[in-house]
Each structure stands twice: as C-alpha cells, then as structure tokens.
C-alpha positions in Angstrom: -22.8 47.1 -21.4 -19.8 45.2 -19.9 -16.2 44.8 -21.9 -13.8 42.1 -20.6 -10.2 41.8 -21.0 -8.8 38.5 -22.0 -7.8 36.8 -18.7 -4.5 35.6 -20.4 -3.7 39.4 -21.0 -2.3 40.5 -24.5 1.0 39.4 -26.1 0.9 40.9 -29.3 -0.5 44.2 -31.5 -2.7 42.0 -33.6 -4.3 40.4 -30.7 -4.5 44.0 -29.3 -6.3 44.7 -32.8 -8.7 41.7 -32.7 -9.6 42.8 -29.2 -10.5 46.5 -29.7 -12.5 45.7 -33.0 -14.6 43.1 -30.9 -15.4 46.0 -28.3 -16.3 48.2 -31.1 -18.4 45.9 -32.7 -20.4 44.8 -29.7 -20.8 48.8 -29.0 -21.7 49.0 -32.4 -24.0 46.1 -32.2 -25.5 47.3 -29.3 -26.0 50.8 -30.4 -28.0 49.3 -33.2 -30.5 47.1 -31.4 -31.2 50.1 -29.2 -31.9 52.5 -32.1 -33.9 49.5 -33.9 -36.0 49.3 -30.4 -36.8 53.3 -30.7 -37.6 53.5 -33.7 -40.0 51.0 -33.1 -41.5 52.8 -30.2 -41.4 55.9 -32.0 -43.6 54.6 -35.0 -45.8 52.9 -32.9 -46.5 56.2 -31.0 -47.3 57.5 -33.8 -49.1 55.3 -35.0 -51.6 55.0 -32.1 -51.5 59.1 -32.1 -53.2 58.2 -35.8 -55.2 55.7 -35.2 -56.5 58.1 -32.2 -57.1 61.3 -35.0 -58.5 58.6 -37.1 -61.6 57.3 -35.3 -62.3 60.9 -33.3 -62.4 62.3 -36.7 -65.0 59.7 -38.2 -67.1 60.0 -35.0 -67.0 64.0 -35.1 -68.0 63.6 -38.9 -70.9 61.9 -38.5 -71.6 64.3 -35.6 -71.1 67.5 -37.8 -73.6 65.9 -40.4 -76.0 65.4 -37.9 -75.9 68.5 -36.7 -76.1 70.4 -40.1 -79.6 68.2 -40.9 -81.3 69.4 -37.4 -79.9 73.2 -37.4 -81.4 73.7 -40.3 -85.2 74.0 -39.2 -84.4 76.0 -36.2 -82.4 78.5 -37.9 -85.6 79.2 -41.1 -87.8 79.6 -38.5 -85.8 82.3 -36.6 -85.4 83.8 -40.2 -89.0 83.8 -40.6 -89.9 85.1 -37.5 -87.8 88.6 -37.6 -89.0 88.6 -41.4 -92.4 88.0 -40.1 -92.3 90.8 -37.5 -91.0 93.3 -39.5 -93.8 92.6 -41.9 -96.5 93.0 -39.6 -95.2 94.6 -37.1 -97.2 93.0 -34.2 -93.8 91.9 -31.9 -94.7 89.6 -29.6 -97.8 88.4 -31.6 -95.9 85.8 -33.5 -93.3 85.1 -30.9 -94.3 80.9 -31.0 -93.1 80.6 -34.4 -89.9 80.3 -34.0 -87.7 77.2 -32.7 -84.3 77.2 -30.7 -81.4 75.7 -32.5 -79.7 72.8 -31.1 -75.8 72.8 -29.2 -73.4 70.4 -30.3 -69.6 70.4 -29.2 -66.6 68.4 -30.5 -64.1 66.8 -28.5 -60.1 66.9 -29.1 -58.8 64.5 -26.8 -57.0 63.0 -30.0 -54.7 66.2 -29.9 -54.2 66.4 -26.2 -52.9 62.7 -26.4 -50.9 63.2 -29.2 -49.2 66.5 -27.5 -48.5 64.3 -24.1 -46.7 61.1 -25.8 -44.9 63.4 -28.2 -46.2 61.5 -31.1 -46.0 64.7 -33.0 -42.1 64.6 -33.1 -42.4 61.4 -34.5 -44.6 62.9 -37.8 -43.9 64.6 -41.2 -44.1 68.4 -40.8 -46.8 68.1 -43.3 -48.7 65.6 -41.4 -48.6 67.6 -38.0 -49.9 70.5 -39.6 -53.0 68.9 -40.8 -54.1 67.6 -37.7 -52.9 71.3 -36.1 -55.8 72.0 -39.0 -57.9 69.7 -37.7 -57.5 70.9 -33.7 -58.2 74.9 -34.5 -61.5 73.9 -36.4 -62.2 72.2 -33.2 -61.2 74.9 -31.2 -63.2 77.7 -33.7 -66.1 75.5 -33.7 -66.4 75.0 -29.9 -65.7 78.6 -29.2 -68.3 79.9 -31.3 -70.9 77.4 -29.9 -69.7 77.9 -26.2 -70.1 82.3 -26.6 -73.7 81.4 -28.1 -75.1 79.3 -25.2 -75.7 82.7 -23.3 -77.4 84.3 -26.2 -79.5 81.0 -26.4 -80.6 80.6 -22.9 -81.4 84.7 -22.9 -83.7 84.2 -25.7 -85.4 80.4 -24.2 -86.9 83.4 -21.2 -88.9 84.8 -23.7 -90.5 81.9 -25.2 -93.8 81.9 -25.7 -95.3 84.9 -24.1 -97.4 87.0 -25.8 -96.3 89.5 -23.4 -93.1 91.3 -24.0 -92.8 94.9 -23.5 -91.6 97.0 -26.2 -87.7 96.5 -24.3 -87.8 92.7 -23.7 -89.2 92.5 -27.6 -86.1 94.7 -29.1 -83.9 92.4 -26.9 -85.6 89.3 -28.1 -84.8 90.2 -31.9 -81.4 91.6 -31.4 -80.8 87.8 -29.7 -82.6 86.2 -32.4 -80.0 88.0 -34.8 -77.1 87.2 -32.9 -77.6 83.5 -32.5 -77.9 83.9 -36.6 -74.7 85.5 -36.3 -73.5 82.4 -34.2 -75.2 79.7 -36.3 -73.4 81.1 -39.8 -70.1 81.2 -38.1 -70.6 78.0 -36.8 -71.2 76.5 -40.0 -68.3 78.2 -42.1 -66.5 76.4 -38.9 -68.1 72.9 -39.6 -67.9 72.6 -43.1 -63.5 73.6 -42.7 -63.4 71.2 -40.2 -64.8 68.8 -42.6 -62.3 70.0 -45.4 -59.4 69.3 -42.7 -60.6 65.9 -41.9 -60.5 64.9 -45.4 -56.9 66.4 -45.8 -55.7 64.6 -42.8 -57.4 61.6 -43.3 -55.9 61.3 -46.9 -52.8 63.2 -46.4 -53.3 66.0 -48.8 -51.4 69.1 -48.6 -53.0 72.1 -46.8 -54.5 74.5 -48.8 -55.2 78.5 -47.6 -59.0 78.8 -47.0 
C-alpha cells in the first residue's frame, strides 16, 4: 500500500490531522478487505475439507453395509466347521465346508487432504475431533484387515484337500480361529466407524465407547 503526501505540503495542524486520519483509514480499510478475503478462504477450505469427509463417508457406508451382509456366510461356515470337527472328529474329512471371508479396506484420503490445506485450523475443536473419530476407525479397521490377509492366504493352501496331516490340520484350525478373531474385531471396528460417521455427519458430541 502506497501513502502520499499532499504535493502543496501542510500549512496547518488540522490539515496535518485530516491527513494522518486519511492514512489510517485507508490502512484500516485495507486491513479489512484483506481479513474479509481470508476469512473467506479459510471457510471455503473448510468447507471443501467437509464436503470431502462428507461424500468419503457416504461411499465408505454403503461399503461397510455391504460388507457386513457378505461376511456373514463365510464367517457361520468357519463356525460350523471347527464345531463340526470337534464333533466328529474326522479333521480333514469336512474340510470343503467351510468358505473364506471376503477383504474390504477403507480409504482416508478425506483426512490426508484436510491435514495438507490446514482446513482443520479452520474447524470447531468439536468438529476436528469427530472426524479424528472418524480417521482412527479407519485406521483400526484397516489394520485389522491388513494383519488378517496373511492368516487368510495361509488357510486358502489348505482348501479342499482331504489330505492334511495331523500338523497341517492343527494349523488349519488354529487359522480358522484366528481369522474369527480378526472378523469380530473387524466388526466391533465397523459398526464404531458407523457410530462416528453419524456423529460427524450430524455434528453430535463424541461420546466414550
């Protein structure tokens, strides 16, 4: 911003006055249009930071859902199988009962684009901390999912044979029962995530779970 002194100079202390409160008031004119110009960034970087939370959320919803109706079969038929074995005790003899369950991750681009652009400065306290909900149900979700995918491709070699060694077969159950493992902690992680979606989509206060 330039200031310019009156070519004619100054004669008196009121025109000194007039001149000084002009200066100030284009400072403080100029102070104002550039506040006015960051606040508007500021809300619209938050804005697309929600709009961003907003649709990932709704997508990963509709994921979630569909994975709860298709892990369901997999996971009573790997129930059914141990219970079946120990039952009859025949190991290997029913090993084609039982059915993999299926691998789903979420993505949290949402949060990593929120982090860069600094949108979170721009939030309510209240409002970061539900989508920092929303990110470590992400995060718990994906780990569990991601430390399962060796247990599941251990247990896809012993698919239908018939002819497991008394080893393979103890292996082959103790996989079957930590992939159970897996599967309930992924669905304790699921159904929070869907709690946090809610409470960030509506605003709601966090509550201790």
């Amino acid at each position: 911003m330039e200031t310019h002194v009156p070519r004619e100079g100054i004669h008196s202390f009121r025109q000194f006055i007039v001149e000084v409160a002009m200066i100030v008031l284009g400072v403080l004119i100029a102070l104002a249009v550039e506040q006015v110009r960051e606040r508007h960034h500021e809300r619209k970087v938050a804005q697309e930071a929600r709009e961003g939370f907003r649709s990932e959320m709704e997508l990963e919803r509709k994921a979630l859902n569909f994975y709860f109706d298709r892990v369901k079969a997999p996971r009573e038929s790997l129930e059914k199988f141990l219970a079946a074995e120990k039952a009859e005790k025949k190991g290997g003899a029913t090993m084609a009962t039982y059915e993999a369950p299926i691998w789903q991750f979420l993505p949290s681009g949402a949060w990593d684009a929120a982090v860069g652009t600094q949108a979170f400065s721009y939030m309510e306290p209240a409002e970061v901390q539900n989508y920092s909900l929303v990110h470590t149900g992400q995060l718990m979700f994906n780990r569990f999912a991601e430390q399962m995918q060796p247990v599941l491709a251990d247990l896809d070699t012993f698919r239908g044979r018939t002819d497991l060694t008394p080893e393979e077969q103890r292996q082959r159950d103790h996989d079957i029962r930590t992939v159970l493992e897996y599967l309930s902690s992924i669905d304790q992680a699921g159904h929070a995530l869907l709690r946090y979606f809610d409470l960030a989509t509506t605003g709601g206060a966090p509550t201790s779970q």
